[in-house]
N, C-alpha and C positions, 0 to 999 in steps of 0.2 A: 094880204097885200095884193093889189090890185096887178096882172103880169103887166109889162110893158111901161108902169112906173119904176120911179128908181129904189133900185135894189140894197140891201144893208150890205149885200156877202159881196168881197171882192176877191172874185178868182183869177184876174190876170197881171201879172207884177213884171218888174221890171227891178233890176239891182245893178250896181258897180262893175263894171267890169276890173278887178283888182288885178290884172294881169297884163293890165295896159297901163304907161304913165295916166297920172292925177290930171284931170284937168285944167289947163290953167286960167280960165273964164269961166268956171262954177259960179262966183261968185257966192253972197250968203245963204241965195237961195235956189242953186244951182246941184247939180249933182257931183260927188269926190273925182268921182271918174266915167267915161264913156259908158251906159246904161246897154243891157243885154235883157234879153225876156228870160223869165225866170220862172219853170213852175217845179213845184219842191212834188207833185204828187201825192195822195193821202199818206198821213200818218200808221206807221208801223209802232204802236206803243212799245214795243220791246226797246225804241230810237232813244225814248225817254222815262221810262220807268227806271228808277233808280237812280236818277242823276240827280245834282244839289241844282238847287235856284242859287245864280249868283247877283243876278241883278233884276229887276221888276221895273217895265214901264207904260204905261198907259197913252203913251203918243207917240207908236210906232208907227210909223210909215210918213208919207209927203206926198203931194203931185208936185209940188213946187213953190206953190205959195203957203202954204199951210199943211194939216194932216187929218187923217180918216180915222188919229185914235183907237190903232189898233190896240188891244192888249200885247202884252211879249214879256216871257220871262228868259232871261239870258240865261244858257243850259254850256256852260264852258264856250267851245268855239261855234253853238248852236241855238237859234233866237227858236222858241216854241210859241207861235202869233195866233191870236185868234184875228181874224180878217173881216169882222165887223164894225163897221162906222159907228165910231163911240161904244168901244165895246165892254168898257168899265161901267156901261148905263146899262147893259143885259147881264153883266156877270156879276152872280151872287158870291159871299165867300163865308162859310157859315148860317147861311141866312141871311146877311145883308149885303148891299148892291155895295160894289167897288167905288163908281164915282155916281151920282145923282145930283146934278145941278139945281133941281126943281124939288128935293125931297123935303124943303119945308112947306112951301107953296102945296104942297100933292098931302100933305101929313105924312107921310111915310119918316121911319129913322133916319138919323143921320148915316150918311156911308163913311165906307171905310178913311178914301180921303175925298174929306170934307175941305173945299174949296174956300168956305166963309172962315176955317178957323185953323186947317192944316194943308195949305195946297200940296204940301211932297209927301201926305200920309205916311210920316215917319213910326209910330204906333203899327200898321198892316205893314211895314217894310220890315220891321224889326223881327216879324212873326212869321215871314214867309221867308226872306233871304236868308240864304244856309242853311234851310230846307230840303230833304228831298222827295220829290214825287214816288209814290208808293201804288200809285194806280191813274189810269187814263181811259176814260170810255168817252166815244163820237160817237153819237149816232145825227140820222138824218137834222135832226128839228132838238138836239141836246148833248149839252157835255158835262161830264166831271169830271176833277181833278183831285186827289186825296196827297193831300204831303202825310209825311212822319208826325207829325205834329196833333195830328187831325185834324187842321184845315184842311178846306176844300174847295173850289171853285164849280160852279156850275148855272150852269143856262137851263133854265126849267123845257121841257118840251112844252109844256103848254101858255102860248103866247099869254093869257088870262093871269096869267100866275107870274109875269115881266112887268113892272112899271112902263106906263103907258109912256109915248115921247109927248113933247112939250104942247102939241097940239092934240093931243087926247086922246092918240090911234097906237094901239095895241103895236109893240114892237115884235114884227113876226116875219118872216122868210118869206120868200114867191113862191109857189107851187113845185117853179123851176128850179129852186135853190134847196143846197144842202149841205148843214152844216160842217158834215165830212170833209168837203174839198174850202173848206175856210179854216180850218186848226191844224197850222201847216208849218217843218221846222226850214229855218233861212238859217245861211249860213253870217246874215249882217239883219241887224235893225233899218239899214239905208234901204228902205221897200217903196218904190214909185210906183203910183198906181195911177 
């Protein structure tokens, strides 16, 4: 990735203030409550090894009009996000990509959830939720995730090894970026970036 274009990793957030009343001109695409900069700081796997997945979703965050599709698996009263725009199009789980829009067009398999015939990937929810994470490794340019189960989630380090995005360019980090400071636990799903 070229520096000074736009970036996949999104390290600066902004969430709820839940300590102040609700807003009441949110509106549907507005925020719950008055917005506070929020940075959760790298991950401490010990934060999450061993906790169940209660819920899984793949369009975590918002600016307002829409969202960056974060990944996030709900960890009790703790969202564990990865902070990549569209990030069900880099994460693997098994071997196969979580969401792929283009994987018939590309030949590639179908992923987990497939949009043309299960958009809530009821099948991959059934297999991950009430699961617990049995291990977590970040490094710069890669991650895994191993449940109980033996699934796994993971981002190849090597861009060559990611489905390319829809214009044909290898989905890979800025020189600047790293993956460390984008696999990150929030205390809400509500993440404004």
């Amino acid at each position: 990735m070229v520096e000074g274009a736009w970036n996949p990793l999104s390290t600066r957030f902004q969430i709820p203030d839940r300590s102040k009343p609700p807003v009441a001109t949110s509106g549907l695409f507005g925020p719950t409550h008055d917005l506070i900069d929020f940075a959760p700081g790298r991950l401490d796997p010990a934060r999450v090894v061993g906790r169940k997945i209660e819920q899984l979703e793949t369009s975590v965050g918002t600016y307002g009009m829409g969202g960056p599709g974060f990944f996030g698996l709900r960890l009790g009263d703790d969202w564990l996000v990865v902070t990549l725009w569209g990030a069900g199009e880099w994460i693997s789980c098994c071997g196969r990509l979580v969401e792929d829009v283009f994987y018939v067009e590309s030949g590639r398999p179908a992923p987990w959830i497939d949009q043309r015939v299960d958009w809530e990937g009821i099948e991959f929810r059934r297999a991950v939720i009430g699961r617990t994470i049995t291990s977590i490794v970040v490094a710069k340019l890669s991650m895994r995730i191993e449940l109980d189960n033996g699934f796994d989630f993971s981002i190849d380090e090597d861009p060559a090894a990611r489905p390319a995005t829809f214009s044909g360019v290898a989905r890979s980090l800025a020189a600047s970026e790293d993956l460390r400071d984008g696999v990150l636990l929030f205390p809400t799903a509500e993440i404004w970036v």
